[in-house]
Each structure stands twice: as C-alpha cells, then as structure tokens.
VEXLUMSE-51127 format. One record per residue: x, y, z of N, C-alpha, C in turn; residue number from 1. Coordinates in nm, 3 decimals. Last residue first. Layout:
BEGIN
[node [X Y Z] [X Y Z] [X Y Z] NUM]
...
This chain:
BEGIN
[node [1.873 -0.051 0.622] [1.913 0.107 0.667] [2.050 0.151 0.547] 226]
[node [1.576 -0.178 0.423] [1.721 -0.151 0.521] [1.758 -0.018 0.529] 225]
[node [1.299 -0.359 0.326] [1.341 -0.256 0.408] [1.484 -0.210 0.504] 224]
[node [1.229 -0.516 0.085] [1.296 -0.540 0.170] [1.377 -0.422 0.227] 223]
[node [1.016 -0.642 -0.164] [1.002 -0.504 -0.071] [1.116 -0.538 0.042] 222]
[node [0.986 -0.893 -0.328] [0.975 -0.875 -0.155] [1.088 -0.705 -0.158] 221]
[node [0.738 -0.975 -0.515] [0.876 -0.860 -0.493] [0.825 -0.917 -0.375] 220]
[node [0.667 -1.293 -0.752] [0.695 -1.245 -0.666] [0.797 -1.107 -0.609] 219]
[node [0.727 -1.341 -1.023] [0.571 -1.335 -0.962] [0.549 -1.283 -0.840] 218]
[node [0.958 -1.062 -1.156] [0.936 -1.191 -1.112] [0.791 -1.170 -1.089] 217]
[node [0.960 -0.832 -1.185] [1.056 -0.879 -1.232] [1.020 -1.024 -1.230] 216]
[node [0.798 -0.493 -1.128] [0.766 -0.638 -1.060] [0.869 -0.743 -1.213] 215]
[node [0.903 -0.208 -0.985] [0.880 -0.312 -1.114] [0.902 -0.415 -1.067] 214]
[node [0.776 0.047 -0.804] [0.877 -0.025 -0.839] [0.828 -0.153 -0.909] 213]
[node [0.821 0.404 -0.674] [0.775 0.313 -0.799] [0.870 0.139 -0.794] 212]
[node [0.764 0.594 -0.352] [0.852 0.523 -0.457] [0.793 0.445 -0.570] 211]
[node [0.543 0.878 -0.363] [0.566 0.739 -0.339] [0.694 0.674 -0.403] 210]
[node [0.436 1.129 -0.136] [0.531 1.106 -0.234] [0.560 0.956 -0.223] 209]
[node [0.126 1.235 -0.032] [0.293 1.178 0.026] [0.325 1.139 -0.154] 208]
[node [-0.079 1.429 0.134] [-0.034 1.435 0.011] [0.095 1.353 0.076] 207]
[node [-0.333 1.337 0.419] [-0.208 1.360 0.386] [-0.179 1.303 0.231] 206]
[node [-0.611 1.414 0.502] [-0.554 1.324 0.453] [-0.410 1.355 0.404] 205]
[node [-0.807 1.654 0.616] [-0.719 1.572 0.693] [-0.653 1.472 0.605] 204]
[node [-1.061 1.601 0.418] [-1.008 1.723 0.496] [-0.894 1.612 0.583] 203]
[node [-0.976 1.369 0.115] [-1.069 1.456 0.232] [-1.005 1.525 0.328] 202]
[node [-0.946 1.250 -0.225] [-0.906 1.362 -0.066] [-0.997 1.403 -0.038] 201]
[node [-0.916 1.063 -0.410] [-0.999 1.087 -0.333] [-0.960 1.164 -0.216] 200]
[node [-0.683 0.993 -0.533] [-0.728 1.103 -0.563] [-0.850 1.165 -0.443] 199]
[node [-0.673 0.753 -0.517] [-0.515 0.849 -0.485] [-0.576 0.945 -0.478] 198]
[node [-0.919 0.608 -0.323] [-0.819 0.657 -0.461] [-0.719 0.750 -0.476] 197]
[node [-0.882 0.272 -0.090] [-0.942 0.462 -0.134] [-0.886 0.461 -0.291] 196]
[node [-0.889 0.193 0.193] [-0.907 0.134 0.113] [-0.925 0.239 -0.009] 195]
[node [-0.752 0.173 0.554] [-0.823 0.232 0.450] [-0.805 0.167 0.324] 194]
[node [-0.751 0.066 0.884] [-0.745 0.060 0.762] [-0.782 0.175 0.701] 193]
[node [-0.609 0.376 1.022] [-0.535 0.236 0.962] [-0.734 0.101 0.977] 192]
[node [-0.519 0.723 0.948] [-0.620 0.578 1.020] [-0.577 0.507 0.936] 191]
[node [-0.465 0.895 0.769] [-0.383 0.871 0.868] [-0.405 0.752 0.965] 190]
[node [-0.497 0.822 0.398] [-0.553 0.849 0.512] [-0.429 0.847 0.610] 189]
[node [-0.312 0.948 0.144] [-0.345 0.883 0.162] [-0.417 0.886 0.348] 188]
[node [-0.289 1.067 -0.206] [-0.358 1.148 -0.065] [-0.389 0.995 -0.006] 187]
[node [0.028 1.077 -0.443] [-0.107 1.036 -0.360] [-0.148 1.102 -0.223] 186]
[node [0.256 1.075 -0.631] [0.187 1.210 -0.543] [0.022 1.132 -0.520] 185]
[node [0.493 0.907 -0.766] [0.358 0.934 -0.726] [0.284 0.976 -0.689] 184]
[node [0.798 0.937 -0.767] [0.701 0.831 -0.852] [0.576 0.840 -0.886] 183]
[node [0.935 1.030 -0.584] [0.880 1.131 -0.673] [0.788 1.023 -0.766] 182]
[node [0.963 0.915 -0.231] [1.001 0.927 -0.335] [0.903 1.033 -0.447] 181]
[node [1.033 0.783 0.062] [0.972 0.831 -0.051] [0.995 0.841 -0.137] 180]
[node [1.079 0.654 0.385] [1.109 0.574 0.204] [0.978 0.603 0.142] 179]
[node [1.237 0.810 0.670] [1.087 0.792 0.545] [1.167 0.738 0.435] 178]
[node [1.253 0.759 0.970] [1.288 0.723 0.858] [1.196 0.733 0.799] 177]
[node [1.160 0.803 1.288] [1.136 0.868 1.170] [1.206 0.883 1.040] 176]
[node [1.181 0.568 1.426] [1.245 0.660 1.419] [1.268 0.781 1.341] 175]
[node [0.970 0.440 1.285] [0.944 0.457 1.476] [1.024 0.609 1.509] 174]
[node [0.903 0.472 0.918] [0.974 0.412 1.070] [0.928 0.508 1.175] 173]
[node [0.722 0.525 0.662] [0.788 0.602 0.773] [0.801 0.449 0.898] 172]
[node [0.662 0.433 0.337] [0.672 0.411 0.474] [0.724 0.492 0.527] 171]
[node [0.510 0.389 0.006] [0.541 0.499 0.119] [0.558 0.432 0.232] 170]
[node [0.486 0.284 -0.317] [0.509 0.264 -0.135] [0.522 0.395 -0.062] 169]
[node [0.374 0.148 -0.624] [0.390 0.194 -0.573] [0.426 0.228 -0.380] 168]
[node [0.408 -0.115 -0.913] [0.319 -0.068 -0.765] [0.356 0.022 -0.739] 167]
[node [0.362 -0.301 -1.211] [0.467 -0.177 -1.106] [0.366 -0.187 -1.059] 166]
[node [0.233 -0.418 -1.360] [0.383 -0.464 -1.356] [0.406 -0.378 -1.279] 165]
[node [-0.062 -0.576 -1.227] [-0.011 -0.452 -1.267] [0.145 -0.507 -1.288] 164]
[node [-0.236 -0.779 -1.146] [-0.181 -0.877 -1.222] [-0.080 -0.724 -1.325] 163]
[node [-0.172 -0.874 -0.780] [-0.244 -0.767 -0.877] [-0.190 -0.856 -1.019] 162]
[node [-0.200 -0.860 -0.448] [-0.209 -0.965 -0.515] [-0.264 -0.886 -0.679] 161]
[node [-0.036 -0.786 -0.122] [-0.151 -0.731 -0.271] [-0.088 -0.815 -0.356] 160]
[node [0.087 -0.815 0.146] [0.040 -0.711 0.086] [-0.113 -0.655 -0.004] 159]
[node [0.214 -0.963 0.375] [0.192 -0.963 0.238] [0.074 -0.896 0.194] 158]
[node [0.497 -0.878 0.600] [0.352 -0.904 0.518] [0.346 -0.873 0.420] 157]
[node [0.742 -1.005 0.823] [0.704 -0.946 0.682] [0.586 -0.927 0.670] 156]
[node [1.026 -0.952 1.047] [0.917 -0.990 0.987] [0.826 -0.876 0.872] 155]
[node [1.257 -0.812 1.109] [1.240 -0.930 1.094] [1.116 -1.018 1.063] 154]
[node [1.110 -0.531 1.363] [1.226 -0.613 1.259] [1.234 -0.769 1.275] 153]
[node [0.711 -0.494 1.244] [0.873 -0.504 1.344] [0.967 -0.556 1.282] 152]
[node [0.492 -0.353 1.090] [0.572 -0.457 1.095] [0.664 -0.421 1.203] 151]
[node [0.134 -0.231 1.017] [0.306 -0.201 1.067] [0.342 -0.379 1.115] 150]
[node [0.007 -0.077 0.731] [0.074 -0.213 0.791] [0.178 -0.182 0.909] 149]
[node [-0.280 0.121 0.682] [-0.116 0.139 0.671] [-0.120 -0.043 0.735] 148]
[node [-0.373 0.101 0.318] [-0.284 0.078 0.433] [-0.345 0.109 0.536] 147]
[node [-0.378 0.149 -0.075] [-0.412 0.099 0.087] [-0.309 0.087 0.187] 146]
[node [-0.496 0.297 -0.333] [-0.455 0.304 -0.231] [-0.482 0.236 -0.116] 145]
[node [-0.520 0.260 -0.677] [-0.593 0.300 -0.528] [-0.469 0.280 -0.469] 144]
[node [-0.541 0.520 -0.974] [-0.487 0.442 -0.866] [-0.535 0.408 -0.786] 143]
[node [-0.663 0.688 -1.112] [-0.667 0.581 -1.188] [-0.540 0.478 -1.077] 142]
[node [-0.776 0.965 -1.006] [-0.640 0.946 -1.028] [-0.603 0.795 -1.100] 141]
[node [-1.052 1.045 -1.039] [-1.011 0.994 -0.871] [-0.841 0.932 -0.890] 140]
[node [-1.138 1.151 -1.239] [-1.065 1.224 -1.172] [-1.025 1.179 -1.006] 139]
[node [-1.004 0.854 -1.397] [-1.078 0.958 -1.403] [-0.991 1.050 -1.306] 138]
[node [-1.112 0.522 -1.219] [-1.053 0.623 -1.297] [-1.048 0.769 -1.317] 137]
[node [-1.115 0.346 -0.945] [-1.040 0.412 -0.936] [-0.999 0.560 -1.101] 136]
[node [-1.226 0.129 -1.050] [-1.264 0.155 -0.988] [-1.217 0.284 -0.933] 135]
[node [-1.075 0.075 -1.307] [-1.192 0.030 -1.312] [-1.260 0.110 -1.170] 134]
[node [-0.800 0.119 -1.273] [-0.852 0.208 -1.371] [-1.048 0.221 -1.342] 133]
[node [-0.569 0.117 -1.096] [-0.661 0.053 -1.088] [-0.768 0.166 -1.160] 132]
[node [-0.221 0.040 -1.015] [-0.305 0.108 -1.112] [-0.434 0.041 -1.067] 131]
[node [-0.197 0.136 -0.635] [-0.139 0.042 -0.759] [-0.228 0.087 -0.905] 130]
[node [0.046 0.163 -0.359] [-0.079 0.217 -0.437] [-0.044 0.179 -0.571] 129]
[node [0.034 0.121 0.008] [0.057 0.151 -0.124] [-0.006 0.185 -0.198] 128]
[node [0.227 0.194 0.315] [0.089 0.229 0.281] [0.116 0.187 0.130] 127]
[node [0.341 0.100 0.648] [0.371 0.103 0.559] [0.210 0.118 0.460] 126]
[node [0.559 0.161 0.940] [0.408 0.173 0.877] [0.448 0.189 0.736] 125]
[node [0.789 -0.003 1.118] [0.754 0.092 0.990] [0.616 0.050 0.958] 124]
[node [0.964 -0.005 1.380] [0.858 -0.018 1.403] [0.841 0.061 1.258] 123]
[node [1.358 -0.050 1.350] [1.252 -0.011 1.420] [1.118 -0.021 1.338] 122]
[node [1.481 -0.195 1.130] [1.503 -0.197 1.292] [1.362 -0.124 1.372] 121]
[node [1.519 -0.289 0.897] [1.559 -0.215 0.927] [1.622 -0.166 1.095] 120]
[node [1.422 -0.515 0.788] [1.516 -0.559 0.818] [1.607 -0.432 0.851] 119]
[node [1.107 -0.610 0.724] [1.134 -0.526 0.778] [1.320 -0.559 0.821] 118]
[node [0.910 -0.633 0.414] [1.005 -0.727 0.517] [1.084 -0.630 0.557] 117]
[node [0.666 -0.738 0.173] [0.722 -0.610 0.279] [0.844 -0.657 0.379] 116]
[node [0.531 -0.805 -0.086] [0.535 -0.814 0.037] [0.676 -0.701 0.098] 115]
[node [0.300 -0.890 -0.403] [0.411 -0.785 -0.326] [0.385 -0.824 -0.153] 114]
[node [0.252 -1.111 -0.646] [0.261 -1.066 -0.503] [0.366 -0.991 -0.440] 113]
[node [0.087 -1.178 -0.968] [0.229 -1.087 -0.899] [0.198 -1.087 -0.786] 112]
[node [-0.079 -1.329 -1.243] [-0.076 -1.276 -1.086] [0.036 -1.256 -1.052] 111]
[node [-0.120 -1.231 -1.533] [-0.050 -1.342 -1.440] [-0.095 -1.269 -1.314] 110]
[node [-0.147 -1.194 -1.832] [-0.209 -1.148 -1.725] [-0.163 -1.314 -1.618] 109]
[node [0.035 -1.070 -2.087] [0.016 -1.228 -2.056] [-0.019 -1.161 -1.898] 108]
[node [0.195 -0.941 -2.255] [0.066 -0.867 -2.204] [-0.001 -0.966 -2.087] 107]
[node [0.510 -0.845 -2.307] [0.428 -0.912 -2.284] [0.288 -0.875 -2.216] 106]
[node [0.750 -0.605 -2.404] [0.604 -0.650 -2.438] [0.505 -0.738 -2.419] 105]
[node [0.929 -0.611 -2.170] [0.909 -0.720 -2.254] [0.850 -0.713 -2.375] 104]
[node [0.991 -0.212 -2.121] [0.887 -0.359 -2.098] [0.913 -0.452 -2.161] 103]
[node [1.166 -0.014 -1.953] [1.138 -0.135 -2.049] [1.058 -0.207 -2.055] 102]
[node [1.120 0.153 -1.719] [1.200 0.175 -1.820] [1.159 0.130 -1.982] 101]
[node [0.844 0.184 -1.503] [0.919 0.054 -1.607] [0.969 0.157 -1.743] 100]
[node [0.724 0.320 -1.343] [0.872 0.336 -1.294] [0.921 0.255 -1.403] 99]
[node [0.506 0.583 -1.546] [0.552 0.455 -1.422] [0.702 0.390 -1.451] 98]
[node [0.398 0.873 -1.267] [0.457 0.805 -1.413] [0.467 0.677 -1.393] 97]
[node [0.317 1.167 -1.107] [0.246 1.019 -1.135] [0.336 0.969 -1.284] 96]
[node [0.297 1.384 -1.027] [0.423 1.318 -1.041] [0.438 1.160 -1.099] 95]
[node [0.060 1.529 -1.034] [0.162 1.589 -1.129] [0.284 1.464 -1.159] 94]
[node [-0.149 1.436 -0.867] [-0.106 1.333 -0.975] [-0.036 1.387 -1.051] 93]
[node [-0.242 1.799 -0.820] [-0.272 1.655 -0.792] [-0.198 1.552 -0.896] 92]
[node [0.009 1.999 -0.789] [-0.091 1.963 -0.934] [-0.129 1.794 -0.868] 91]
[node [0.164 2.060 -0.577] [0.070 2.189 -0.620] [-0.056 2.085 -0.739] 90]
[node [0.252 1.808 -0.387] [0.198 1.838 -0.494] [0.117 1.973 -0.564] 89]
[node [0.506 1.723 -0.137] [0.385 1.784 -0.171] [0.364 1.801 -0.336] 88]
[node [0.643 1.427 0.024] [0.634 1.523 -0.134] [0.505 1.606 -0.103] 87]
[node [0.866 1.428 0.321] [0.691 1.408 0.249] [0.723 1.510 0.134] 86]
[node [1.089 1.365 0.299] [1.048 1.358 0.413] [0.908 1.335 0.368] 85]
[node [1.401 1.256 0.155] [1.288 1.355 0.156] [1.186 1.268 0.252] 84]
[node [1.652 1.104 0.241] [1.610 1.191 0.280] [1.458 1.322 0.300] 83]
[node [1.546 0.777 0.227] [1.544 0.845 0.185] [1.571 1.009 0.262] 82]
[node [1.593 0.414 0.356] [1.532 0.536 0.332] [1.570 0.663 0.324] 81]
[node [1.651 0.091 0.099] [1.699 0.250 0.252] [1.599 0.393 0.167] 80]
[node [1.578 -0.185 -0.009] [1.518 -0.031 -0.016] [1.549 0.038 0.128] 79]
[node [1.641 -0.462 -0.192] [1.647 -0.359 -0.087] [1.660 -0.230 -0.075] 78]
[node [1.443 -0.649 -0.371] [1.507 -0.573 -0.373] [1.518 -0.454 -0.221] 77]
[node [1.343 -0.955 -0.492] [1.360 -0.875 -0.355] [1.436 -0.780 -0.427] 76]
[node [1.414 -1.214 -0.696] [1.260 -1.178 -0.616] [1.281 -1.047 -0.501] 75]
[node [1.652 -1.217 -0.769] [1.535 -1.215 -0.848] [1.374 -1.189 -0.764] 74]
[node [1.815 -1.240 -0.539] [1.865 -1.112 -0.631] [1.675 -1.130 -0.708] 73]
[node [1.631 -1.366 -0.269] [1.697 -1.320 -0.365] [1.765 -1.181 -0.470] 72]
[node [1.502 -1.433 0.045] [1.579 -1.357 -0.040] [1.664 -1.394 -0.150] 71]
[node [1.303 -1.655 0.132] [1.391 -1.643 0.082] [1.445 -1.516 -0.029] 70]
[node [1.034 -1.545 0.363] [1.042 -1.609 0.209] [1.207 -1.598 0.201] 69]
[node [1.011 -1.713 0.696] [1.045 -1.539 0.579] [1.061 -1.662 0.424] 68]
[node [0.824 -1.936 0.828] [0.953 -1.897 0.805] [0.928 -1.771 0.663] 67]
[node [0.565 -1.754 1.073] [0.614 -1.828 0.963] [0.809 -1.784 0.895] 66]
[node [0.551 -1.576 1.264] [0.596 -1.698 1.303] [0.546 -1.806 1.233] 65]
[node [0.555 -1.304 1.163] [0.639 -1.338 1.281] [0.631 -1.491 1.300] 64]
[node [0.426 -1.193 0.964] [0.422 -1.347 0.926] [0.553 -1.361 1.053] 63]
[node [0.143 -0.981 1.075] [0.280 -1.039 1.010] [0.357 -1.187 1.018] 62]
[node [-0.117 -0.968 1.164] [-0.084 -0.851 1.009] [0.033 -0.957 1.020] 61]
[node [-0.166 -1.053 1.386] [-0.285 -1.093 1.311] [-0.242 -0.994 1.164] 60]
[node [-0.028 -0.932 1.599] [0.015 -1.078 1.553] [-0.038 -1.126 1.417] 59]
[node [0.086 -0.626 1.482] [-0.063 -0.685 1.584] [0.057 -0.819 1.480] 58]
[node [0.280 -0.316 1.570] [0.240 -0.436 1.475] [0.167 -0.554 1.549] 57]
[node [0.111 -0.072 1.774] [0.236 -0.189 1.775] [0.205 -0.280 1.646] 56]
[node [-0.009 0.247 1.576] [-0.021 0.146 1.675] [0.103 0.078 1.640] 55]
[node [0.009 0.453 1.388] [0.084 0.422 1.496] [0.090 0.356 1.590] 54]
[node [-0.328 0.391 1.317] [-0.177 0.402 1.210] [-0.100 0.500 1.328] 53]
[node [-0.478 0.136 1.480] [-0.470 0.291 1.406] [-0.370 0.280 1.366] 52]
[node [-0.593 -0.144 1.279] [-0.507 -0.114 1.402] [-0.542 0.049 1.392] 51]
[node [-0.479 -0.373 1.022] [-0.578 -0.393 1.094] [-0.510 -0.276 1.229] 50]
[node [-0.474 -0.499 0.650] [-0.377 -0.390 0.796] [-0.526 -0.387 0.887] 49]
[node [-0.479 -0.837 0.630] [-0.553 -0.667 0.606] [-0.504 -0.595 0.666] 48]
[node [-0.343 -1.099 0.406] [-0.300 -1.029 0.581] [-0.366 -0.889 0.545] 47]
[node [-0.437 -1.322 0.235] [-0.413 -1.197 0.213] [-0.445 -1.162 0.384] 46]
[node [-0.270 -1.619 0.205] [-0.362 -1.562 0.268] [-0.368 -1.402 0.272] 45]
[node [-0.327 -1.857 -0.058] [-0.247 -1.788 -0.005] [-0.315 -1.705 0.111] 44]
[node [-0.486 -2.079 -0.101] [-0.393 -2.155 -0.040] [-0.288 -2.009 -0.002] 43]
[node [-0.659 -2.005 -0.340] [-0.538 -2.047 -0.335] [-0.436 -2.069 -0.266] 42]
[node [-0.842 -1.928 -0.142] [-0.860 -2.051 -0.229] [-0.737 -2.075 -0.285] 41]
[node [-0.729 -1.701 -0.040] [-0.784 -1.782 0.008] [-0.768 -1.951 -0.021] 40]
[node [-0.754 -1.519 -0.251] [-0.606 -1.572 -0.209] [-0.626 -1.681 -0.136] 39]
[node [-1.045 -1.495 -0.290] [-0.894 -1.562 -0.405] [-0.790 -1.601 -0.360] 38]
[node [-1.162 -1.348 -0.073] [-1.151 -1.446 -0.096] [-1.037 -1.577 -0.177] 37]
[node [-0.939 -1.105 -0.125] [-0.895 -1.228 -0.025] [-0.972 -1.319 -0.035] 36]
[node [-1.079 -0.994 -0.352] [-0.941 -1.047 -0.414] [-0.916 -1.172 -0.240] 35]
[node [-1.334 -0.943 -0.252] [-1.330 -1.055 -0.368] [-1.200 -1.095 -0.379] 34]
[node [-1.287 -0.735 -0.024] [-1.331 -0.854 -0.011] [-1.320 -0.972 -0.091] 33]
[node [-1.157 -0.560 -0.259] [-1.049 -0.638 -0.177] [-1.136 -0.718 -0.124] 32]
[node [-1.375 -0.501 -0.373] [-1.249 -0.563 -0.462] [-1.228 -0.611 -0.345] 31]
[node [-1.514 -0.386 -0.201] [-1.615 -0.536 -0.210] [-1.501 -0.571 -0.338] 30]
[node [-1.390 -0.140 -0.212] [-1.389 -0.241 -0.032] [-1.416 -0.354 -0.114] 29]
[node [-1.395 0.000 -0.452] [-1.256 -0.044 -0.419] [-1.262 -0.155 -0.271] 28]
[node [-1.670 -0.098 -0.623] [-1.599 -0.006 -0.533] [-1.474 -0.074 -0.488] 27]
[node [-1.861 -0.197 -0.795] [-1.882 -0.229 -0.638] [-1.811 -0.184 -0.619] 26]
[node [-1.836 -0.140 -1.038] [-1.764 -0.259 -1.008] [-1.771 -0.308 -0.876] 25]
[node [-1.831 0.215 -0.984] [-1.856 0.096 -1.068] [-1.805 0.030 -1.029] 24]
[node [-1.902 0.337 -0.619] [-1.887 0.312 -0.752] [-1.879 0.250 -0.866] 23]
[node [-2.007 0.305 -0.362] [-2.087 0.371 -0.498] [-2.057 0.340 -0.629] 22]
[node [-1.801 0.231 -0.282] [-1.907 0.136 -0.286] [-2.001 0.149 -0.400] 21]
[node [-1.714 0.476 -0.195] [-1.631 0.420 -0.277] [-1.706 0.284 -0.328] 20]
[node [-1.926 0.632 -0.008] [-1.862 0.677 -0.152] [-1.779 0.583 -0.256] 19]
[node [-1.933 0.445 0.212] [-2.001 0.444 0.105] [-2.002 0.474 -0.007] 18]
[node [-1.650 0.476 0.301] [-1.683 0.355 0.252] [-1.809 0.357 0.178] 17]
[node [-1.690 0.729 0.369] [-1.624 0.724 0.281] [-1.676 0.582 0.220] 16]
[node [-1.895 0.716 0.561] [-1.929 0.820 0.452] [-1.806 0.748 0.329] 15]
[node [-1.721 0.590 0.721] [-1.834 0.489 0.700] [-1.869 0.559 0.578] 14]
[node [-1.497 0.775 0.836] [-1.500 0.636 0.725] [-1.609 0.566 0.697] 13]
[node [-1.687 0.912 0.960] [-1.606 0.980 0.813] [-1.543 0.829 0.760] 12]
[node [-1.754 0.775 1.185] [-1.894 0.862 1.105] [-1.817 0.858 0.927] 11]
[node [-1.556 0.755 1.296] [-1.580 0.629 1.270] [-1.707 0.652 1.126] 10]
[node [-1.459 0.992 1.361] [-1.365 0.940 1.262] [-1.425 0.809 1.188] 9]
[node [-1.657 1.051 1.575] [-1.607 1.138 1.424] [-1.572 1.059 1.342] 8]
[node [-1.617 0.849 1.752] [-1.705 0.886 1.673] [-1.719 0.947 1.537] 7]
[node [-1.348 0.962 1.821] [-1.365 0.835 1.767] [-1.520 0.817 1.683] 6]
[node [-1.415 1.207 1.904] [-1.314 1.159 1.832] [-1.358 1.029 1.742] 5]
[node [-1.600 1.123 2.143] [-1.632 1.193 2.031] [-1.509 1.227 1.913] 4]
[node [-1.359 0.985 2.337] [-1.470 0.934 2.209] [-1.527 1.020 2.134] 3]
[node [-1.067 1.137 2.204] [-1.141 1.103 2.255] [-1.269 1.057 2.210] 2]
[node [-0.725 0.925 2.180] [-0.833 0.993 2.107] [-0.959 0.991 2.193] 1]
C-alpha cells in the first residue's frame, strides 16, 4: 500500500472511531477497552486482532505457545467450510435471525467465551458479530462487529467475552476456503483492526454472510476443519 494509501485509510478509521465513540455508552472502542480490562482481572486475557487483514498471524493474537483448551463434544464444535463464497444482501440485515432453536428459558446473565482453533491447515482470517443493542441499535443493525484474527494450524484465539447465547463468524483461509453462511448479512471492514456495527457501512466495506452459533456451555471453541 502506498503511503498516501495509508494515510487515507488511517484518516477513515480515525473518522470512524469517532463516529462510534459518539455514541451512547461511549461507543463500541471504550466497550472493548472496558471488556479487556475485565478479562484482565480475571486472570483471562482478551487477545485484539492486531495487523492488516492478510497479513501472517503475529505471536501477539494466538495462543501458539500455550497448551489448546481441550476438545470436547460439550464445549467445541467443528466447522468445514462451505461452498458459498460471500452472501450479498439487497435488504440490509434481511438475513439476520438467531440460530437458537430452543431456549432453556433461562435469563441468568453469565459470561460465555468464544475462541477459534485452526485445525484446518492453512492461514484463516477470521471476523464476528454479536447482539449488541446498547451501542449498536436501531438503524446501525443491533449487532457489532469485530476483526479480522489470523491464526495458523494448530493454534487458537480468544475472541469475546459476552453474556449473548449465540454469536455469529465469517472466515476465509490462505486457500480460499470460506465458512459462511445465511445467519447474518453484515458489512464488515477489510483492515484489521476494526470495531463497528453491522450496519455501519462505508465506501469499501464488504457485505458477508455469517454462520450463527449457540453457546451450550461457558465456553465454544469454534473449531475449524476441512
């Protein structure tokens, strides 16, 4: 990229970061500043995507040299990717539902952690998106959005810390594997970080199609195969 490139791009996320700052509750950036303090203190550590979005996975995003959480049937589910490639949307948020069949009825506000684990093979960027009414409502779609992450095979990150029963994903692989889906029709950036609303589109942001998926436990591990 060239520098006046970079300039550009640096000009249009700063505009953005103010727009979203603007809003009630301090905005979707000074959440995630408040939620890693939290993880913090609890001894967990929230990992930020950090990089452009096709860069190498950085040491400073994945848990390459901590031991992997333990797979289970109750905490993990494995996810191959998909033939569809990117969803488009004629109706912003047309596809938007959520993926829980059933609920318990329980209302009981707990904390949930989503993570990611690459057991595919090649190099996946990964982006999500979760309810978030407070900062995010209205006509900015009542979701946010963050990413991208990239991982390598065999290692993981951790994600987001929410107290939602479903989330949402999008990834593309090295090799151009995509894991989409119809769950969600979000606009999410091509630069790595971002912090946003599904809704919030700007010139250049890509419409993607997300998978949905239900949190069963305190813990998903997201587990990426072929």
């Amino acid at each position: 990229m060239s520098q006046s490139g970079r300039i550009s791009m640096n000009r249009r996320g700063f505009l953005r970061a103010g727009a979203l700052l603007s809003m009630g509750g301090g905005g979707i950036l000074a959440t995630r500043a408040s939620n890693a303090g939290a993880f913090e203190s609890n001894g967990i550590l929230e990992i930020d995507p950090v990089g452009e979005f096709g860069a190498q996975p950085s040491a400073g995003i994945v848990h390459g040299n901590r031991q992997l959480v333990e797979l289970t049937e109750f905490n993990s589910v494995n996810e191959s990717p998909g033939l569809i490639q990117r969803i488009h949307s004629t109706v912003p948020g047309s596809m938007a539902h959520s993926p829980i069949a059933n609920l318990d009825g329980s209302t009981k506000a707990i904390d949930r952690h989503l993570r990611f684990r690459n057991s595919y093979g090649s190099i996946i960027w990964i982006c999500i998106a979760f309810p978030d009414s407070v900062n995010c409502g209205g006509h900015l779609g009542e979701h946010a959005t963050r990413g991208w992450w990239a991982i390598g095979l065999n290692q993981e990150v951790y994600v987001l810390k929410t107290q939602s029963r479903w989330v949402y994903y999008f990834a593309e692989a090295e090799d151009g594997a995509v894991w989409a889906g119809e769950d969600l029709s979000a606009c999410v950036l091509r630069t790595s970080p971002f912090d946003n609303c599904k809704e919030h589109c700007l010139f250049g942001d890509r419409r993607v199609g997300m998978r949905g998926k239900t949190f069963y436990s305190d813990t998903l591990i997201v587990n990426l195969v072929r």
